[in-house]
DOPA-703828 format. One record per residue: residue number from 0; residue in three letters; x, y, z of N, C-alpha, C in turn. Coordinates in pm, 1 decimal. Layout:
> NUM_Ala_X_Y_Z_X_Y_Z_X_Y_Z
...
***
This chain:
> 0_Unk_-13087.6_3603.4_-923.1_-13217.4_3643.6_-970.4_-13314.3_3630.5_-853.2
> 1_Unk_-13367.3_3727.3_-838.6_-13528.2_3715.6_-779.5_-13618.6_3733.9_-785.2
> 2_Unk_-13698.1_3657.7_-760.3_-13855.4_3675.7_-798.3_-13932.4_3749.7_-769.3
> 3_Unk_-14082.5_3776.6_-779.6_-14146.1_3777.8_-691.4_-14241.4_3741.8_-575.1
> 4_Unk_-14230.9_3568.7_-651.5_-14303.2_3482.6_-562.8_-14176.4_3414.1_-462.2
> 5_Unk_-14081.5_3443.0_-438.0_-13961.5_3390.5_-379.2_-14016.4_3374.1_-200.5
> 6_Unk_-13972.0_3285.2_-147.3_-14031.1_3252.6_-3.1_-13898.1_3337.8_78.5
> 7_Unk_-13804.2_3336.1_58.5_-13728.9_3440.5_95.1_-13718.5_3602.6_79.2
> 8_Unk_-13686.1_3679.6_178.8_-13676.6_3812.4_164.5_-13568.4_3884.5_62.4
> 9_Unk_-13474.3_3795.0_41.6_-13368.0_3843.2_-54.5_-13259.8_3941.9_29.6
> 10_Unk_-13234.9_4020.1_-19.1_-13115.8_4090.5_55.4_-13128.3_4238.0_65.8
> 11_Unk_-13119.6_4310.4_166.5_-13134.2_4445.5_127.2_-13077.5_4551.0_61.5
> 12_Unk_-13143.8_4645.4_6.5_-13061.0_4743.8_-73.4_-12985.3_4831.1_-11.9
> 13_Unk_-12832.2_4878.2_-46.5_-12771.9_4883.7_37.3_-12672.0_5004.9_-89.1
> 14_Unk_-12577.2_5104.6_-48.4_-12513.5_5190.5_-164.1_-12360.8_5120.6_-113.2
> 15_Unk_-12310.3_4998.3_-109.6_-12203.9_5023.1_-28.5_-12119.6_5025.1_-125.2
> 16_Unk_-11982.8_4925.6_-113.5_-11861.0_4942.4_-179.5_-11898.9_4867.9_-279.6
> 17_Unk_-11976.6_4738.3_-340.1_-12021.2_4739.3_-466.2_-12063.8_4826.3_-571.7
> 18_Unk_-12038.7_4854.6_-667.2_-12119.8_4965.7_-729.3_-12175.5_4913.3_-862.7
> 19_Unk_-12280.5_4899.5_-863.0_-12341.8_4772.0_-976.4_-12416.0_4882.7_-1103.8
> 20_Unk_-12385.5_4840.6_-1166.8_-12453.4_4931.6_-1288.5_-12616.6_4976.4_-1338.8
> 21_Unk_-12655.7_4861.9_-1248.9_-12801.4_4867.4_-1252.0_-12890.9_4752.4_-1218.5
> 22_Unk_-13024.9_4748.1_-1235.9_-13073.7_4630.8_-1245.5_-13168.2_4570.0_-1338.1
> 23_Unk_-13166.8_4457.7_-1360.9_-13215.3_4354.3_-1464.5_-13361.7_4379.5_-1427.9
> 24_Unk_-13448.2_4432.7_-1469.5_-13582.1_4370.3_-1416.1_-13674.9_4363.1_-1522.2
> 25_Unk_-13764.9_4219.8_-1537.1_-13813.2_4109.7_-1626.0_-13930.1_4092.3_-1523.5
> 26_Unk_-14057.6_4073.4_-1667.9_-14171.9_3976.1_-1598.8_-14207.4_3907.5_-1644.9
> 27_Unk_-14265.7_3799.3_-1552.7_-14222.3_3655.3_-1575.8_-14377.3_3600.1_-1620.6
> 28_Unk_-14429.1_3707.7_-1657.3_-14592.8_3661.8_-1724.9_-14530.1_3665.7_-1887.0
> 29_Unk_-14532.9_3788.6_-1941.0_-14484.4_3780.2_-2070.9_-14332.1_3815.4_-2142.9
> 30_Unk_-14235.1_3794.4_-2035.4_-14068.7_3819.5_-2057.2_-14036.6_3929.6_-2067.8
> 31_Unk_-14114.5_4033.7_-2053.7_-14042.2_4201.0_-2126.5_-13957.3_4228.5_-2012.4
> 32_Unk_-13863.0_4273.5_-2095.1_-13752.3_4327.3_-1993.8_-13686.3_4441.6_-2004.8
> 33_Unk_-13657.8_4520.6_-1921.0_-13548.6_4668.5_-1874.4_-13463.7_4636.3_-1839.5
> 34_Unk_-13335.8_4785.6_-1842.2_-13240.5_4785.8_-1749.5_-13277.4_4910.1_-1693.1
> 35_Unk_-13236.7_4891.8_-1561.2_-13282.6_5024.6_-1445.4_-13157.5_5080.3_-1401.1
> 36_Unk_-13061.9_5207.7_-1417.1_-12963.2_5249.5_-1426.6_-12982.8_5266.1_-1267.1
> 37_Unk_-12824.6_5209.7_-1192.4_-12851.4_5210.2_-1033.1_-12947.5_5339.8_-930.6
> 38_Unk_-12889.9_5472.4_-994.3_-12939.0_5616.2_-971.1_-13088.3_5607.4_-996.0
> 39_Unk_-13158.5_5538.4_-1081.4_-13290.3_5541.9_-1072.4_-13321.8_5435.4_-932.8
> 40_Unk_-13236.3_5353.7_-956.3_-13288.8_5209.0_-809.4_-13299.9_5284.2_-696.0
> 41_Unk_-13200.4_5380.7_-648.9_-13206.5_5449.7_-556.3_-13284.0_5571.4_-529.9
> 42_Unk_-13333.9_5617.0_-612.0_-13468.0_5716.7_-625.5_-13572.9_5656.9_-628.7
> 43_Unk_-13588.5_5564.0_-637.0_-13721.3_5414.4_-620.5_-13767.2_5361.6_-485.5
> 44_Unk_-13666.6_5317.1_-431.3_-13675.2_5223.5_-331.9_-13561.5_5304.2_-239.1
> 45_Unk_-13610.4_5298.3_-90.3_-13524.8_5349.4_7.1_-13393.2_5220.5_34.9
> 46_Unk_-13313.4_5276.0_102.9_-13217.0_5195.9_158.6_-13280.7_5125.1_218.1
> 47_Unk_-13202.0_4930.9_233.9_-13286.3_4846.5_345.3_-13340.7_4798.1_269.1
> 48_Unk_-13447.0_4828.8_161.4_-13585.7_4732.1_81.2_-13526.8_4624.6_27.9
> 49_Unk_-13572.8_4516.4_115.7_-13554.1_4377.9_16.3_-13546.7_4383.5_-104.8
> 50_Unk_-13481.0_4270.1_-180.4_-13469.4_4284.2_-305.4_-13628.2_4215.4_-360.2
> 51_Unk_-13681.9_4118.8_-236.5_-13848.4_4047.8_-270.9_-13901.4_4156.9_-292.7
> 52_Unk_-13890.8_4260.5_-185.0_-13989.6_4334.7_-193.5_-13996.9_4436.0_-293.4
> 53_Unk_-13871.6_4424.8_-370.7_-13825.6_4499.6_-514.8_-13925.2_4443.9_-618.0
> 54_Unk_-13950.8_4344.0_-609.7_-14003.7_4266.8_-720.7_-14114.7_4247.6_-749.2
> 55_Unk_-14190.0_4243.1_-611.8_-14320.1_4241.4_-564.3_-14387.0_4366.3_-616.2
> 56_Unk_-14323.8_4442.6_-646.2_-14363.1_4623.4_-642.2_-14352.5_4618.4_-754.1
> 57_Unk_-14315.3_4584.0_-850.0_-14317.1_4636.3_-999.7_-14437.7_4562.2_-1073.2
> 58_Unk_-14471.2_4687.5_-1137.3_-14573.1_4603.9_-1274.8_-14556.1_4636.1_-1401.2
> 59_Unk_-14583.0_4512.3_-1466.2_-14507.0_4552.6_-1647.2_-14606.1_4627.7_-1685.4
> 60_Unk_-14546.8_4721.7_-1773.5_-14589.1_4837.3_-1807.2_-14617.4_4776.6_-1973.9
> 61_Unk_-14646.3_4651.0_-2013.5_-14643.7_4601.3_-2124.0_-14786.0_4528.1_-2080.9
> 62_Unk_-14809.2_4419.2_-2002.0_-14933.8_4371.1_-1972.4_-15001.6_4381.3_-1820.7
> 63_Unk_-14927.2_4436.4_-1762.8_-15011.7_4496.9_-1651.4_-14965.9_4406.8_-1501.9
> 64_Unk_-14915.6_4276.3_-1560.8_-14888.0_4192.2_-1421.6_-14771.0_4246.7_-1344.7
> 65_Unk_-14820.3_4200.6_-1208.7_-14680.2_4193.0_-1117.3_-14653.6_4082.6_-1093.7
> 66_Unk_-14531.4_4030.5_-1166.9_-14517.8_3916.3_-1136.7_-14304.1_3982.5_-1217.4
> 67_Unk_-14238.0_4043.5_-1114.9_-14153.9_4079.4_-1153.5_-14003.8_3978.1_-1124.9
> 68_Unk_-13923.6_4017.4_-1156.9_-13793.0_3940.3_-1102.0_-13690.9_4042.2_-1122.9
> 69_Unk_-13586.9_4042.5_-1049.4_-13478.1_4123.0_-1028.4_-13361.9_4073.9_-1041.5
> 70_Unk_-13253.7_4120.4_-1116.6_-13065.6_4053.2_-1102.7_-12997.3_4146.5_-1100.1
> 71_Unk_-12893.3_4157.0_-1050.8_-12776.3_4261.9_-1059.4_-12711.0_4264.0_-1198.2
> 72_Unk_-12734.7_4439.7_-1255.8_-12640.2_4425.9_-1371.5_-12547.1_4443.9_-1339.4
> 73_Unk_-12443.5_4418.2_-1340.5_-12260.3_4471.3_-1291.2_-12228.5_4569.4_-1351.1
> 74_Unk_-12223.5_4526.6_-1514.3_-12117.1_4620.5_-1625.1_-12198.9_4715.6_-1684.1
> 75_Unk_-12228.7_4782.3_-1770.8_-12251.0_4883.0_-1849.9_-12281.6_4764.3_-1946.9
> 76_Unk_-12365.2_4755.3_-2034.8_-12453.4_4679.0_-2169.5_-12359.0_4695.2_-2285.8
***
């Protein structure tokens, strides 16, 4: 999981031989949460973008904060 207040950069986004189903992303003001199907992650954010800086960038579309966090979904829901 990552935050967006995380003091680390996290890891960059990358299409390689993982192929992850998507991503978890939650905010951590009032809990609402998505899943972001990988094909949208990659129409979002270029190759390279931290995963901080993934997190940093989103705002809930429920109360307005950025205060996001990010996890790898693996499987299909």
């Amino acid at each position: 999981m990552v935050y967006w207040n995380d003091k680390g950069r996290g890891i960059p986004l990358t299409n390689g031989p993982c192929n992850p189903y998507g991503l978890y992303i939650s905010c951590e003001a009032c809990k609402h949460s998505t899943l972001m199907v990988w094909a949208d992650v990659l129409n979002r954010w270029p190759l390279g973008t931290f995963s901080r800086d993934m997190a940093r960038s989103l705002k809930c579309s429920q109360c307005g904060e950025r205060q996001g966090s990010i996890m790898v979904a693996a499987q299909t829901p």
